[in-house]
C-alpha positions as CSV (number, residue, x, y, z in Angstrom):
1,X,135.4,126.2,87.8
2,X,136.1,122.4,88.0
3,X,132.3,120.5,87.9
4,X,132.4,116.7,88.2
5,X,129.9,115.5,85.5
6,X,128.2,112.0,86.3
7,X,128.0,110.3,83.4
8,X,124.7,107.7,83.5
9,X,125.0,104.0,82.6
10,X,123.4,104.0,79.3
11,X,125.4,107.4,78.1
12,X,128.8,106.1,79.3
13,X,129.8,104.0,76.1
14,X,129.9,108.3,74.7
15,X,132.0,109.1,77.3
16,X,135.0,106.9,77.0
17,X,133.5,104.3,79.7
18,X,133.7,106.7,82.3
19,X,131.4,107.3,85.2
20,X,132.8,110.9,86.2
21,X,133.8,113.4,83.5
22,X,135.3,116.7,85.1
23,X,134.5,119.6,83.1
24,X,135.2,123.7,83.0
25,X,132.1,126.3,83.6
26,X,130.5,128.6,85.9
27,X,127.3,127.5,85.0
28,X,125.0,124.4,84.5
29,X,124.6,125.4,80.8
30,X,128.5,126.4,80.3
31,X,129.6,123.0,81.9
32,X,126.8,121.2,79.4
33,X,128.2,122.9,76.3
34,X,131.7,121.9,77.3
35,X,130.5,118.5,77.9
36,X,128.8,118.1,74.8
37,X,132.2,119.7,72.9
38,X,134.4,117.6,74.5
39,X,132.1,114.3,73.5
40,X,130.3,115.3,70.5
41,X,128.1,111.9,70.3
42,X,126.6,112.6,74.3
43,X,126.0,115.9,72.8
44,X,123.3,114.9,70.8
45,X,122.1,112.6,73.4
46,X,121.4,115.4,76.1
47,X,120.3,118.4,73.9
48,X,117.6,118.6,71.3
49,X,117.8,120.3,67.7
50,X,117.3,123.7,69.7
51,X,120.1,123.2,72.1
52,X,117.5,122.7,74.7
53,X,117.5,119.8,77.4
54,X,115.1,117.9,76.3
55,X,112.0,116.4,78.7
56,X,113.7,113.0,79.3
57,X,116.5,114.2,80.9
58,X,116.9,115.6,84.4
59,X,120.0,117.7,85.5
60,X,120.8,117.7,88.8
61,X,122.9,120.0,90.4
62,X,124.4,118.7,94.2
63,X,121.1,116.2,93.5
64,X,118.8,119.0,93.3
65,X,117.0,118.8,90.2
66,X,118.5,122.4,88.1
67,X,114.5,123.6,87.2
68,X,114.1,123.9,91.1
69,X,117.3,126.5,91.2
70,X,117.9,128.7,88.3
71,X,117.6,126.2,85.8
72,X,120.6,126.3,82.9
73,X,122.0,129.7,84.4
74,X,122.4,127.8,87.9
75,X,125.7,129.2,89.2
76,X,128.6,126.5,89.8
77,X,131.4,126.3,92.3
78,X,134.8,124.3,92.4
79,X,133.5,120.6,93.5
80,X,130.3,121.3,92.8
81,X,128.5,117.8,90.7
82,X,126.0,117.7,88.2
83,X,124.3,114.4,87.2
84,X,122.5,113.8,84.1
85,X,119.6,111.6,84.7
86,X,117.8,109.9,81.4
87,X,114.8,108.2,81.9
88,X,114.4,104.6,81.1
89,X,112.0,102.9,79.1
90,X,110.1,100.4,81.0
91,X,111.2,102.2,84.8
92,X,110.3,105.0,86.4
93,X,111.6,108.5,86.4
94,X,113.8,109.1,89.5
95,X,111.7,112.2,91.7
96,X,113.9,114.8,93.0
97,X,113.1,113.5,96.5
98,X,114.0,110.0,95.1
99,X,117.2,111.4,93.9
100,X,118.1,112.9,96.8
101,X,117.2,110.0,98.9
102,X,119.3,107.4,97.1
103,X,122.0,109.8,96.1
104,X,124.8,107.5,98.1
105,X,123.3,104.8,95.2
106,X,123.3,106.9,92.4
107,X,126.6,107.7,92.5
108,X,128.0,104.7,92.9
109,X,129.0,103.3,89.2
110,X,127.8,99.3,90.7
111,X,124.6,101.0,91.2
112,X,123.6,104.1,89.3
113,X,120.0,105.7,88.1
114,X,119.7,102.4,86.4
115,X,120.1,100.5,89.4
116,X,118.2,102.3,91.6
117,X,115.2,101.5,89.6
118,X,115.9,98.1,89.8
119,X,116.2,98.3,93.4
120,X,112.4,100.0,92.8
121,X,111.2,97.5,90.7
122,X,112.4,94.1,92.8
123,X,109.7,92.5,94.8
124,X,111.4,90.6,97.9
125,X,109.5,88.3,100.5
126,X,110.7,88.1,103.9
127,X,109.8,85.2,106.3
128,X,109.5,85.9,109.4
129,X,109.5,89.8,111.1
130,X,111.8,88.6,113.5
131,X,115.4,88.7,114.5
132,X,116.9,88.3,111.1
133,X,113.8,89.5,109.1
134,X,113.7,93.1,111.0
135,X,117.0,93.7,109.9
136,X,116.8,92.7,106.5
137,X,113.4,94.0,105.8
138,X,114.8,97.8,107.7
139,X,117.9,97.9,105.0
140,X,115.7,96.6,102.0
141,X,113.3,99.4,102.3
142,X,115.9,102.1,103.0
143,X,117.9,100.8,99.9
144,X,114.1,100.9,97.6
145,X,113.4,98.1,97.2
146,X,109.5,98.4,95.8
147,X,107.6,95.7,97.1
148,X,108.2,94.2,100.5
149,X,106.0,91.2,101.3
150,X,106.3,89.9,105.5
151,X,105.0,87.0,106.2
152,X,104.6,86.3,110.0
153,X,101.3,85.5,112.3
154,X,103.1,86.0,115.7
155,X,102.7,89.3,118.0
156,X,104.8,91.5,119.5
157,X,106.2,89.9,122.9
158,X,108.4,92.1,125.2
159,X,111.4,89.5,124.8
160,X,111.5,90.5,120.9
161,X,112.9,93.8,121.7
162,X,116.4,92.8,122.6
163,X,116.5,91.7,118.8
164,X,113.4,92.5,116.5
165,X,114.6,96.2,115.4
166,X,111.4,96.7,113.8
167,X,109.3,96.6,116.8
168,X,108.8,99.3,119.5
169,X,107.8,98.8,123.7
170,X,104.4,100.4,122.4
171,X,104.0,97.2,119.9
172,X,103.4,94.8,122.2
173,X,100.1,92.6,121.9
174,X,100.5,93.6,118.3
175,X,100.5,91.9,114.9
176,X,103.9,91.7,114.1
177,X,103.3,92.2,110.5
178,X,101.1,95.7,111.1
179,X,104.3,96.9,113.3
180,X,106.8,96.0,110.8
181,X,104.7,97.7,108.3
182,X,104.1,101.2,110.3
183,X,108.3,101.1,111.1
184,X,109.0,100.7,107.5
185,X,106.7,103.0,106.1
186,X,107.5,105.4,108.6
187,X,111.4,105.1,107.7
188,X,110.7,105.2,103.1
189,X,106.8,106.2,102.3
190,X,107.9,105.0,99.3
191,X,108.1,101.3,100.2
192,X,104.6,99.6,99.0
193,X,104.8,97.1,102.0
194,X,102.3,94.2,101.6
195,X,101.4,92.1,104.8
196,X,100.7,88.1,104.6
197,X,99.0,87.1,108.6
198,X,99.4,83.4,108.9
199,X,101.9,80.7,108.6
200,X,103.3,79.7,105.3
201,X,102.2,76.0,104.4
202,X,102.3,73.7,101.9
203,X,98.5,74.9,101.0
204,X,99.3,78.1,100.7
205,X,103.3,78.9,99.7
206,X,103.0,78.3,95.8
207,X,100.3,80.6,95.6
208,X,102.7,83.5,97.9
209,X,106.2,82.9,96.6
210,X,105.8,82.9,92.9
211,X,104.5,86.6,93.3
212,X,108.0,87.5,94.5
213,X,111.5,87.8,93.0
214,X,113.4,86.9,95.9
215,X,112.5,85.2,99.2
216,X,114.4,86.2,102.6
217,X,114.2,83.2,105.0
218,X,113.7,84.3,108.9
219,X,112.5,81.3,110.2
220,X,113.5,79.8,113.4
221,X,112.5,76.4,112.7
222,X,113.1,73.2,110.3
223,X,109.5,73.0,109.2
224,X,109.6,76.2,108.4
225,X,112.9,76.3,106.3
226,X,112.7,72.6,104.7
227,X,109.3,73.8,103.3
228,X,110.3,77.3,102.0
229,X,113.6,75.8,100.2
230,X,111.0,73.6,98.7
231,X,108.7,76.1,97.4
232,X,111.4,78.3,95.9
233,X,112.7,75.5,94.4
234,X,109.6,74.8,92.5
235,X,109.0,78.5,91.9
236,X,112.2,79.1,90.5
237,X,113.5,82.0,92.9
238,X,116.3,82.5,94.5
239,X,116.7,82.3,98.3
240,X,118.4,84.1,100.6
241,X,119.1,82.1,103.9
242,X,120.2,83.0,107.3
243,X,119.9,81.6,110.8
244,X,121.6,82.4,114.4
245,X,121.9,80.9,117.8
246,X,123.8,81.6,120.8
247,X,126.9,83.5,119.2
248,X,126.6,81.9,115.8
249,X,125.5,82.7,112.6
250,X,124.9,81.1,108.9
251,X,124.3,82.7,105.7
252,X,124.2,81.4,101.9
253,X,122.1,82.0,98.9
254,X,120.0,79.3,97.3
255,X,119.8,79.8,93.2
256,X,117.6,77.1,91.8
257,X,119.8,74.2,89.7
258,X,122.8,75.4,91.9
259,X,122.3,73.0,95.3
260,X,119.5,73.8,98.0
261,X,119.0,73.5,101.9
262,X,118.6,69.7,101.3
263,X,122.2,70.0,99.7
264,X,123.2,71.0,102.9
265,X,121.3,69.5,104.8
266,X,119.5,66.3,103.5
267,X,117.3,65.8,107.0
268,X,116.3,67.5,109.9
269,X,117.5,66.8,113.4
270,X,115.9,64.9,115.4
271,X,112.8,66.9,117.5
272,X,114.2,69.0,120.1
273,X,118.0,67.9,119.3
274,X,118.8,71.0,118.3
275,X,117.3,74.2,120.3
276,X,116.3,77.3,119.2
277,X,116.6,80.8,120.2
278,X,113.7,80.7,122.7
279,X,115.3,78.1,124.6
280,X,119.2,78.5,124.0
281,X,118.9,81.8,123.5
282,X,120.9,84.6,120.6
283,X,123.0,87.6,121.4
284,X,120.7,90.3,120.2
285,X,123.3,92.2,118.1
286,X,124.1,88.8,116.0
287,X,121.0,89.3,114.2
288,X,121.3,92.5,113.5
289,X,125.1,90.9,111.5
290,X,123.2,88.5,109.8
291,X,120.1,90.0,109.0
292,X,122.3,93.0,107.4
293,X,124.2,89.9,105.1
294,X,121.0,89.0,103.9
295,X,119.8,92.5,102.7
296,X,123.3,92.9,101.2
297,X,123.3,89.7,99.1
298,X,119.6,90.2,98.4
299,X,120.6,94.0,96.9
300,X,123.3,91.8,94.7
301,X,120.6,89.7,93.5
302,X,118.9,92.3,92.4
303,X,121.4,94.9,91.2
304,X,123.0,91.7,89.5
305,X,126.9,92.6,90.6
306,X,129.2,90.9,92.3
307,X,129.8,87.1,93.7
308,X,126.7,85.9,95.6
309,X,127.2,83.6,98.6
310,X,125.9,80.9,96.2
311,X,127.2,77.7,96.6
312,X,128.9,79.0,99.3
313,X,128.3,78.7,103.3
314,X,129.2,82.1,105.5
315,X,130.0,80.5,108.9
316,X,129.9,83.7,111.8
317,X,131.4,83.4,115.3
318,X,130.8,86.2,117.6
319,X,132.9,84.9,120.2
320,X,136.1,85.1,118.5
321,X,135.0,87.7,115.7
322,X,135.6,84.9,113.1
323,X,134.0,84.9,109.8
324,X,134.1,81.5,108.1
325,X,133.3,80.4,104.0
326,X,132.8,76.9,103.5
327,X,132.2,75.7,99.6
328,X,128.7,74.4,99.0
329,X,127.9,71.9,96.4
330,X,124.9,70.7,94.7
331,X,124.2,67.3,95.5
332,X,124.0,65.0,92.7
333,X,121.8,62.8,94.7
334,X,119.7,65.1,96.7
335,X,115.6,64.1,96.9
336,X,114.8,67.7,95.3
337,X,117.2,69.4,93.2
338,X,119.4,66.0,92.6
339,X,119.7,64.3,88.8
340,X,116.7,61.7,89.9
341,X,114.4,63.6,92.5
342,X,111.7,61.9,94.3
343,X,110.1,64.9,95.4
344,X,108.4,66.9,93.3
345,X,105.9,68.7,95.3
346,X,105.6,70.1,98.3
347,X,104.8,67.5,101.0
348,X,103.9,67.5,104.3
349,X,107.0,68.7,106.5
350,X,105.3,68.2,109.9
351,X,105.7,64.6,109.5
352,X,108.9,64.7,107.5
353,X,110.4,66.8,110.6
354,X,108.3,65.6,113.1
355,X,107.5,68.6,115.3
356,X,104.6,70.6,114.4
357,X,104.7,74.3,113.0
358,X,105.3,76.4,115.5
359,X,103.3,79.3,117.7
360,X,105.6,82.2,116.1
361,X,107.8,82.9,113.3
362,X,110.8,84.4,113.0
363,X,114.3,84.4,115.4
């Protein structure tokens, strides 16, 4: 029989680099003693001095964990997969419900056992349950991500539904931060969701961001966004941006020292110059685009792979199906992040945008 053998990130330097090793045997302890013959320094890695698996290692079979079939003597098929799962000092051990649950992460050699516990480690904020936070927030907590923080203090109206995935007819009148809580729990029980009711202000955001890793902003409004590239800025973490109107949409990623909103955009519009969704209106599917870009690059962040949208500007036009990359620089002379700032705390951004925070949160 021909068993594909995946080989975990921190046994791979054994195994000639490779993520899949394909292997001979009938059974899970035949294909292990082949494995271990044909790479004699993995060999010691997954048995112990009396040929045993030891305790930190999990074998999955077809990602059911091999003590829950017949154990070594588990009985193998052409195509079949095993998956030798170490634990990780400092992370937790993968459950077999976790396994099976993530198993389109775990075997992919970006991601892994070892990313999927960074995934479970990472504690993400998202602004705004809205049109680009229910999105993000949805994919976050189906990928694991650990700790989910929603910040938001509107309720449920019945004009979210054509956009705010997370909320249901029944939700309406409803904290929109107790709705988004009860959909994602209800999609991973793993998720440890944590609620913040209320705005975000300059009182309170360098006492909420700084407990996070990575803050998602959903805001529909320049107070909103000038402050929270602000507090991220001073708190060091990274932001991942998004907004949407009509048939457009924008996404980057803010890393501190690498440019910032103001970068972008040095001032707000004038009040009321530029609309937003309430009163232009969004194609309810466009969030759904963006929303998903922000999950993605916030699962880069955190799985540390690829290029991030960092110093970059993703321009989206639903219209004519266009996507758009415009290059982002940091501004040498920008008020925050600049080589001689003149802000350097947060300020008051009602009067710096002059319109007031507004009744709801969120596209």
């Amino acid at each position: 029989m021909s068993i594909m053998v995946y080989i975990p990130t921190p046994f791979r330097r054994l195994a000639g680099n490779q993520t899949y090793v394909r292997v001979e045997g009938s059974s899970v302890a035949e294909v292990l003693n082949n494995l271990g013959s044909q790479y004699p320094g993995l060999r010691h890695m997954i048995f112990d001095e009396s040929d045993e698996v030891p305790g930190h290692i999990n074998i999955y079979v077809n990602n059911q964990e091999m003590h829950s079939l017949q154990g070594k003597e588990t009985p193998l098929e052409d195509g079949d997969e095993i998956a030798v799962i170490p634990a990780i000092a400092g992370g937790q051990v993968l459950t077999e419900d976790q396994v099976n649950r993530y198993s389109r992460h775990i075997i992919m050699p970006q991601v892994g056992p070892l990313g999927q516990r960074k995934l479970m480690a990472a504690k993400v904020l998202i602004i705004g349950a809205g049109g680009l936070g229910s999105p993000s927030a949805l994919y976050l907590a189906l990928a694991g991500v650990g700790t989910i923080g929603i910040a938001d203090f509107d309720i449920v109206d019945l004009s979210n539904l054509q956009r705010q995935v997370l909320h249901h007819n029944d939700d309406v009148g409803r904290p929109k931060t107790q709705s988004a809580k009860e959909t994602l729990l209800s999609y991973n029980p793993d998720v440890n969701v944590v609620i913040h009711d209320g705005p975000i202000t300059s009182e309170n955001a360098m006492e909420l961001i700084p407990q996070y890793d990575i803050v998602v902003n959903g805001a529909d409004n320049f107070t909103t966004r000038y402050l929270v590239n602000d507090a991220c800025y001073f708190a060091g973490k990274p932001l991942v941006d998004g907004s949407i109107l009509l048939f457009d949409g924008q996404a980057t990623v803010f890393i501190p020292g690498q440019g910032c909103y103001r970068c972008l955009f040095p001032a707000p519009p004038p009040p009321g110059l530029v609309p937003n969704c309430a009163d232009a209106g969004v194609l309810g599917a466009l969030t759904g685009v963006i929303g998903s870009i922000q999950a993605i690059e916030t699962l880069k962040l955190i799985l540390e792979i690829g290029d991030s949208l960092s110093s970059r500007l993703l321009l989206f036009d639903a219209l004519s199906m266009e996507f758009r990359i415009v290059k982002l620089r940091r501004d040498p002379k920008c008020p925050l992040c600049g080589d001689d700032p003149t802000v350097h705390e947060l300020i008051d951004y009602v009067e710096f945008c002059g319109a007031p925070f507004p009744s709801h949160d969120g596209n």
